[in-house]
N, CA, C and O atoms as a DFTB+ gen file, in Angstrom:
296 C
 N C O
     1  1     -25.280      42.699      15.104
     2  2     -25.247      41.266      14.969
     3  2     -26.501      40.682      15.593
     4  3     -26.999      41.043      16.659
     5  1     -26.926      39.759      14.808
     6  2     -28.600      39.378      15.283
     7  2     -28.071      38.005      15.996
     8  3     -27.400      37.090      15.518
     9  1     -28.786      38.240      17.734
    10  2     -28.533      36.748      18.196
    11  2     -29.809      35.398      17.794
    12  3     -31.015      35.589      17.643
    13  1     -29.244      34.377      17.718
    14  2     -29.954      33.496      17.137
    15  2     -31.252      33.184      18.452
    16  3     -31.001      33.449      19.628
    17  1     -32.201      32.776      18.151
    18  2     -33.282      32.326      19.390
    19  2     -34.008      31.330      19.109
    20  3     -34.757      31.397      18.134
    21  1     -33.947      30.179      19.904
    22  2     -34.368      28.915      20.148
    23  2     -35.568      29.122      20.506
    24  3     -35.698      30.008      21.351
    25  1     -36.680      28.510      20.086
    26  2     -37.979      28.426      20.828
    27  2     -38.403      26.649      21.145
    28  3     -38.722      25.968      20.170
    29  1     -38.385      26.278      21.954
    30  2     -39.114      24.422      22.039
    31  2     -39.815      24.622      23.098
    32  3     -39.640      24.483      24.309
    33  1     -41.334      25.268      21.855
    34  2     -42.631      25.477      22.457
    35  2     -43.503      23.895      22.110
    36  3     -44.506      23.892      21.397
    37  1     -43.057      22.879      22.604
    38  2     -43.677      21.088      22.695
    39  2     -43.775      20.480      23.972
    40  3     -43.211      20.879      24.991
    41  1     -44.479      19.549      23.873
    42  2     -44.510      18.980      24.579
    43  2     -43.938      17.735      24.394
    44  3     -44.564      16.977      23.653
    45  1     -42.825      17.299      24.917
    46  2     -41.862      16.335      24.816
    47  2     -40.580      16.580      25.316
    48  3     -40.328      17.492      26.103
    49  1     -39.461      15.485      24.711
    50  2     -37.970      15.828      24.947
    51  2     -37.551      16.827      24.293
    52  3     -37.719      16.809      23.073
    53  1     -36.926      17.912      24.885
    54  2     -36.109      18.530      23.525
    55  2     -34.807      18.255      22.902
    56  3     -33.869      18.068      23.678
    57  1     -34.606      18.204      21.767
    58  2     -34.044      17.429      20.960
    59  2     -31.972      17.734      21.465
    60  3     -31.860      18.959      21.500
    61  1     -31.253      17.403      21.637
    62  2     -29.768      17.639      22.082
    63  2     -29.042      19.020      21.739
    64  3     -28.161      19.045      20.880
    65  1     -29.340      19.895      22.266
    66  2     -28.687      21.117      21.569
    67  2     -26.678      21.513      22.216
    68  3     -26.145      21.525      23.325
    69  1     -26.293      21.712      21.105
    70  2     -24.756      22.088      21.771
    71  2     -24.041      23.711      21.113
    72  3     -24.364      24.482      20.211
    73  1     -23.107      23.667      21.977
    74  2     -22.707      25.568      21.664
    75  2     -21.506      25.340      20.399
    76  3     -20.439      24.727      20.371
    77  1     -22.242      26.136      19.416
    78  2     -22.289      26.083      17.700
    79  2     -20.385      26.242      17.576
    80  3     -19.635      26.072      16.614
    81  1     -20.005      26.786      19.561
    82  2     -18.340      27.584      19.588
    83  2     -17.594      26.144      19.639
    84  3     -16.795      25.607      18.872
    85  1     -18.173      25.753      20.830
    86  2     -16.834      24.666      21.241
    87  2     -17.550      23.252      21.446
    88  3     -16.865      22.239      21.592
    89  1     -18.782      23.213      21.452
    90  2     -19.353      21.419      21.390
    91  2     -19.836      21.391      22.659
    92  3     -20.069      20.218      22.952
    93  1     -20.161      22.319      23.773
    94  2     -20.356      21.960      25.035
    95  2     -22.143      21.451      24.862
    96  3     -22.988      22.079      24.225
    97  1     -22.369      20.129      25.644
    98  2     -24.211      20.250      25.408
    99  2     -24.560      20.699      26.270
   100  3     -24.026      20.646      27.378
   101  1     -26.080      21.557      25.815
   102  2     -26.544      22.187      26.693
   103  2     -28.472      21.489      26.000
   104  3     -28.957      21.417      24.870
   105  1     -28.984      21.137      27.347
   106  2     -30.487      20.465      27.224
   107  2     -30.283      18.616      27.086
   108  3     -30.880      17.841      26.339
   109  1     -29.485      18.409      27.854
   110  2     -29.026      16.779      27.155
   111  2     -29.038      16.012      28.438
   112  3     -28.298      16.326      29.369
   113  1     -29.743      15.166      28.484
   114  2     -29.553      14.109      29.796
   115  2     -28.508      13.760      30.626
   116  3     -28.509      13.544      31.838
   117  1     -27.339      13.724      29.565
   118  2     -26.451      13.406      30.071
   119  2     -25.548      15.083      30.808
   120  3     -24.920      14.961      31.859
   121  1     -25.592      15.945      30.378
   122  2     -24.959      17.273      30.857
   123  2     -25.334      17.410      32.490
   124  3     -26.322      17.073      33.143
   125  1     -23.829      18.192      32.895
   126  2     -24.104      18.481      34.238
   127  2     -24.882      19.677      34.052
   128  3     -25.148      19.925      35.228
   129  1     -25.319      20.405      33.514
   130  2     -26.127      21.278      33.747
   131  2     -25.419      22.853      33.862
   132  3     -25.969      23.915      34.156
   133  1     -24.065      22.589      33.532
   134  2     -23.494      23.873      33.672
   135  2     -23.454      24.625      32.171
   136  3     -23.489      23.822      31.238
   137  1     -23.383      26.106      31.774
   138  2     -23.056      26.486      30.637
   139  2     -21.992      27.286      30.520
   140  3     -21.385      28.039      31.281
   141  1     -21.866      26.852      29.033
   142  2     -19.768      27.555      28.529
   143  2     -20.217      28.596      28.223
   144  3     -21.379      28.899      27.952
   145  1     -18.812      29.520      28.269
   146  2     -19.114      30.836      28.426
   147  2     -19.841      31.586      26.954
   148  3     -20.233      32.746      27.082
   149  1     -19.979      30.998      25.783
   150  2     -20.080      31.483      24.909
   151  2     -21.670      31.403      24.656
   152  3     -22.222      31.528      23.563
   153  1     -22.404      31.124      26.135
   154  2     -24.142      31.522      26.033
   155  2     -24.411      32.301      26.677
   156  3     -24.381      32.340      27.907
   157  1     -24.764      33.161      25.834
   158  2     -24.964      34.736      26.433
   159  2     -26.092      34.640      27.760
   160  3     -26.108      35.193      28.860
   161  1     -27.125      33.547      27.009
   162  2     -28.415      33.786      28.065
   163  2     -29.075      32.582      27.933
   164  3     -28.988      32.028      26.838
   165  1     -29.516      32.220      28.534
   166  2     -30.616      30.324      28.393
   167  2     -32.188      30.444      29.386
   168  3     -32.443      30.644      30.573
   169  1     -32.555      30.330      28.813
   170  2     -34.150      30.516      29.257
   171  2     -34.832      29.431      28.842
   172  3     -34.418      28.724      27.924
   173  1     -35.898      29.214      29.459
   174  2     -37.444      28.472      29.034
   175  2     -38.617      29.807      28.744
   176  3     -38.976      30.865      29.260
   177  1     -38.959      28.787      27.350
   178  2     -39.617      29.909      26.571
   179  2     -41.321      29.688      27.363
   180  3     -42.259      30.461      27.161
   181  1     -41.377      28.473      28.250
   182  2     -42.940      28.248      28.674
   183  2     -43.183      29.289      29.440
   184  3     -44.002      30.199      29.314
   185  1     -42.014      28.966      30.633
   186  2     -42.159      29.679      31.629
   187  2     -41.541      31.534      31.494
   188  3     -41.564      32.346      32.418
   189  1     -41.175      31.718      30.460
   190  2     -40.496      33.214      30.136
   191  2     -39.331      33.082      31.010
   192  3     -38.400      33.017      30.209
   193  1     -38.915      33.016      32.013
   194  2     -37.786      32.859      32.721
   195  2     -36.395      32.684      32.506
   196  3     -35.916      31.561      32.668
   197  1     -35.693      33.621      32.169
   198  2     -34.405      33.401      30.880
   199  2     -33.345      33.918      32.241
   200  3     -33.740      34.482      33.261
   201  1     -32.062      33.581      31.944
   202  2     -30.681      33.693      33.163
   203  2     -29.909      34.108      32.154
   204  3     -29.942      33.599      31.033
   205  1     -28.957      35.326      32.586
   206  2     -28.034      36.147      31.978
   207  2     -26.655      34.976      32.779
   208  3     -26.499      34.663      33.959
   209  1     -25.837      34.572      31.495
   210  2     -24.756      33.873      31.359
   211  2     -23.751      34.618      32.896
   212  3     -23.336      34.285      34.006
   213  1     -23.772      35.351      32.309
   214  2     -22.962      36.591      32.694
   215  2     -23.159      38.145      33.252
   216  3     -23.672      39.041      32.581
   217  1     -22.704      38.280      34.470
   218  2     -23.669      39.295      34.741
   219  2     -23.099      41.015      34.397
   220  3     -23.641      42.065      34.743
   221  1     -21.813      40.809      33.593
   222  2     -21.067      41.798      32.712
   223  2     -22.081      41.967      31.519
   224  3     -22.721      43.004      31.345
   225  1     -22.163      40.925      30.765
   226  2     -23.261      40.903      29.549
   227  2     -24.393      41.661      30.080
   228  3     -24.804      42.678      29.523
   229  1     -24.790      41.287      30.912
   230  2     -26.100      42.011      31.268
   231  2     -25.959      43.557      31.420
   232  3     -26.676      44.394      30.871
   233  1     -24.989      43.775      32.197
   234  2     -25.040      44.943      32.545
   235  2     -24.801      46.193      30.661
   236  3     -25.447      47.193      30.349
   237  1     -23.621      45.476      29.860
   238  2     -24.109      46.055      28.996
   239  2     -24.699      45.729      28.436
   240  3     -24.645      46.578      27.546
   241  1     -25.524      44.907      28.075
   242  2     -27.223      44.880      27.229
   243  2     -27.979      46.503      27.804
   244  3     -28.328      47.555      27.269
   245  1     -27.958      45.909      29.221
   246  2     -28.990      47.010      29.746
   247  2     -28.699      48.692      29.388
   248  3     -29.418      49.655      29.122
   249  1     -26.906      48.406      29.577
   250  2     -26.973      50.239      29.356
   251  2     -26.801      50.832      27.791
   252  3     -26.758      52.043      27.575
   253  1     -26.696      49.699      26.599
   254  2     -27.014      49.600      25.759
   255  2     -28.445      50.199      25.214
   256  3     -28.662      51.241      24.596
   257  1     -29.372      49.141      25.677
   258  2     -30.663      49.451      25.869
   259  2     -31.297      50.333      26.041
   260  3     -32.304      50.609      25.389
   261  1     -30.560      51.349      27.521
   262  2     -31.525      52.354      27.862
   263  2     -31.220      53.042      27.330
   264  3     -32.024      53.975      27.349
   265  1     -29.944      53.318      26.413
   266  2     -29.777      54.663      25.569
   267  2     -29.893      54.783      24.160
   268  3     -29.678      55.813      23.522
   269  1     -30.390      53.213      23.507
   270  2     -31.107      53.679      22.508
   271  2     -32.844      53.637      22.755
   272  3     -33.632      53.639      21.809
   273  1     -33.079      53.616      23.563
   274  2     -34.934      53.776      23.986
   275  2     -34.574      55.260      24.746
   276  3     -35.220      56.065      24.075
   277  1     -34.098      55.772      25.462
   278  2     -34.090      56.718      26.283
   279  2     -34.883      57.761      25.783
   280  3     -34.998      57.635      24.563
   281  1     -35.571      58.892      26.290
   282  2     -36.082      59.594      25.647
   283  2     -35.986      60.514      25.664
   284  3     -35.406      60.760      26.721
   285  1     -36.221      61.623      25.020
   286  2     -35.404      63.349      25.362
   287  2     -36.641      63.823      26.138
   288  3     -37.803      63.544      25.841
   289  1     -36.254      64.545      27.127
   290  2     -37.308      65.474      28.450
   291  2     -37.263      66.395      27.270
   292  3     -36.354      66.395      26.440
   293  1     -38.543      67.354      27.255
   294  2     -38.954      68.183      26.850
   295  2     -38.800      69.429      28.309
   296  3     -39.211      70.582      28.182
């Protein structure tokens, strides 16, 4: 399943974004700033600096990850 990825590489406001699951906004003046559980990860694309929702998610991304890159020792 391909996750979707936001880029708002501008200079300005970025435009009101909300979670496609349940309506929560996320980037909106008015939001406390917290995110629903159904964002895996939220980053700024200026600064590269991205936060794992969840730190279960993360852990399997990562061990996901290392075992399809892993490499066979010779």
């Amino acid at each position: 399943m391909a996750i979707p990825v936001v880029s708002l590489d501008f200079p300005g406001d970025p435009p009101t974004f909300s979670c496609p699951v349940c309506g929560h906004k996320i980037y909106d003046e008015e939001s406390d700033g917290s995110i629903c559980k159904h964002i895996v990860l939220i980053g700024e694309s200026f600064s590269g600096i991205y936060k794992w929702n969840d730190p279960t998610l993360e852990q399997v991304f990562q061990k996901r990850a290392d075992k399809l890159y892993e490499t066979e020792e010779e």
